[in-house]
N, C-alpha and C positions, 0 to 999 in steps of 0.2 A: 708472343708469349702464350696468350690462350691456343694456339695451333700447337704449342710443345705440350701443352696441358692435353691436351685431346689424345693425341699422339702416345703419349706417354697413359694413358687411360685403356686406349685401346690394345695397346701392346703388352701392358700387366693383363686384361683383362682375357686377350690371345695366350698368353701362356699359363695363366691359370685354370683356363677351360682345357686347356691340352692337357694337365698336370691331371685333370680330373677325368679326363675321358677315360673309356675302358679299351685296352688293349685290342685292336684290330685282330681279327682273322685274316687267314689268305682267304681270296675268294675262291666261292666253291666250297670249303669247308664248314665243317658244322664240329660240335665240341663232342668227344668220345664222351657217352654218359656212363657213369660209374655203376658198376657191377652189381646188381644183388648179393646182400647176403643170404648165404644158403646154410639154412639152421635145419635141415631134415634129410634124412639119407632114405635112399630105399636101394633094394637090393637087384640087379641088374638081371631080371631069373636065374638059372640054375650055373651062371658063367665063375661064380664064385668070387665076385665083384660088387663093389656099392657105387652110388653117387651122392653125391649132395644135389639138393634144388631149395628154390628160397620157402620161406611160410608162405601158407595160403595156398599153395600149388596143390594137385591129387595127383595120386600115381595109381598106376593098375597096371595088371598085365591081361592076359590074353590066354592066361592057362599053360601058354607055351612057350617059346620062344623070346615072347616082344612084350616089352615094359614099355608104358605110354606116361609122361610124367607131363601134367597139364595146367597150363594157370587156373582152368577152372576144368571141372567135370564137361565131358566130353568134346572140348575143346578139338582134339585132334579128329574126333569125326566129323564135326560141325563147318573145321576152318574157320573159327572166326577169333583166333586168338594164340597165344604163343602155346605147340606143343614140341614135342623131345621125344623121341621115339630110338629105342636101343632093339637092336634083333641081331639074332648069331645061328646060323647054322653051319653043320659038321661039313668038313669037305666032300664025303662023298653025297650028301645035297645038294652043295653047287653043281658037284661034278655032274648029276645029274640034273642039274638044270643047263649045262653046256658051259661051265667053266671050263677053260681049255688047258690053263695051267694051274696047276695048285697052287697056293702059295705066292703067286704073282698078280701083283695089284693093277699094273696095267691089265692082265685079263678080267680082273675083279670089277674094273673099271665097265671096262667094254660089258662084261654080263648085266651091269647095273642098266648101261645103257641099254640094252635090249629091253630089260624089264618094265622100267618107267620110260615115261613120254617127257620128262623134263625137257626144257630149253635150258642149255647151259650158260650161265654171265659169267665166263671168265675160263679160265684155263682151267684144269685141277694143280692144285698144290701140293706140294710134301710136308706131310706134320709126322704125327704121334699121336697113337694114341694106346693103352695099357701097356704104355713100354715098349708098344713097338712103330715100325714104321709104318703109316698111312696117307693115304688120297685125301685131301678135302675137295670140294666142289659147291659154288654157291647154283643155285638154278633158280627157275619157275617151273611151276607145274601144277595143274590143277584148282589152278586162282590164288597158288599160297605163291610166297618165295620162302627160299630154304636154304640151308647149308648143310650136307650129309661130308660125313668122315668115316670113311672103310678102310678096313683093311683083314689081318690074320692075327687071333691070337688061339694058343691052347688048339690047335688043329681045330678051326674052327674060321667060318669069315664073320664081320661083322657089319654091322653097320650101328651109328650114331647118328641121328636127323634130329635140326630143329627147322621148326616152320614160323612162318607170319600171316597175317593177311596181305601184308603190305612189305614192299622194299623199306621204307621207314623204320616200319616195326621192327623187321628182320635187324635192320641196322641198329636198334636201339637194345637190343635186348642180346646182342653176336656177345660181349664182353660178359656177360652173365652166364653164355653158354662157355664162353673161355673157362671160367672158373668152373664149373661145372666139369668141365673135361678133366682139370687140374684136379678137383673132389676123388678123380676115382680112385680107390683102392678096394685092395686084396678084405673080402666081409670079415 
């Protein structure tokens, strides 16, 4: 009788710690962390284009070309912390930089490669980006990791870069750049 008793002790007590645990991951897995809200817009230079980024962030540009939107002030020189970097120039720039096709992202791709020394983690992928079609690419390069999205719009190439210190960061903060991509519109 005291062994059904035990038994029967152990077995509510087995399925009440199960009822209580928390749901298992697969291994390997880690949990997507939720987005930034992005309550600030700035305007993409002269592309006639905004973005959203979350509070606390600075933006700047460079006079020209290239908007640097930063969690903190000079973040994106520094490397030591999440920057976003947007740059567009005209086709006949690329072209003189040795784009070989206009308007073709695999050439857009290969000029990017010449330009930077990244190590690439992964294939490029096809997204969107202002409506149109684009390259993504995760890399390293220069002790950051990153994610850049090029491609064509307005007779124009572009590019979209975010960076990390770390593959973590990068990972922790990619779904805040999602949204961020999703913010653009027409100023």
């Amino acid at each position: 009788m005291r062994r059904r008793i035990v038994i029967l002790v152990v077995l509510l007590a087995s399925v009440w710690l199960a009822g209580c645990s928390l749901p298992a991951l697969p291994f390997g897995s880690t949990p997507t962390p939720a987005p930034a809200v992005l309550t600030q817009t700035a305007p993409l230079t002269t592309t006639g284009f905004k973005i959203g980024y979350p509070a606390g962030w600075v933006t700047r540009n460079n006079g020209g070309s290239t908007t640097f939107i930063e969690e903190r002030a000079n973040t994106c020189d520094n490397h030591d912390g999440v920057c976003v970097v947007h740059d567009h120039l005209s086709m006949d720039a690329l072209t003189g930089m040795g784009l070989t096709k206009p308007g073709d992202l695999q050439a857009l791709l290969d000029l990017n490669r010449h330009f930077f020394s990244w190590k690439e983690l992964g294939d490029p992928e096809k997204t969107q980006l202002f409506g149109a079609p684009a390259l993504g690419l995760r890399y390293f390069d220069d002790g950051v990791y990153g994610y850049i999205v090029m491609g064509f719009v307005n007779n124009e190439g572009f590019i979209l870069n975010i960076s990390a210190p770390t593959q973590a960061g990068l990972d922790q903060v990619l779904p805040t750049f999602t949204e961020m991509r999703a913010s653009i519109a027409p100023s």
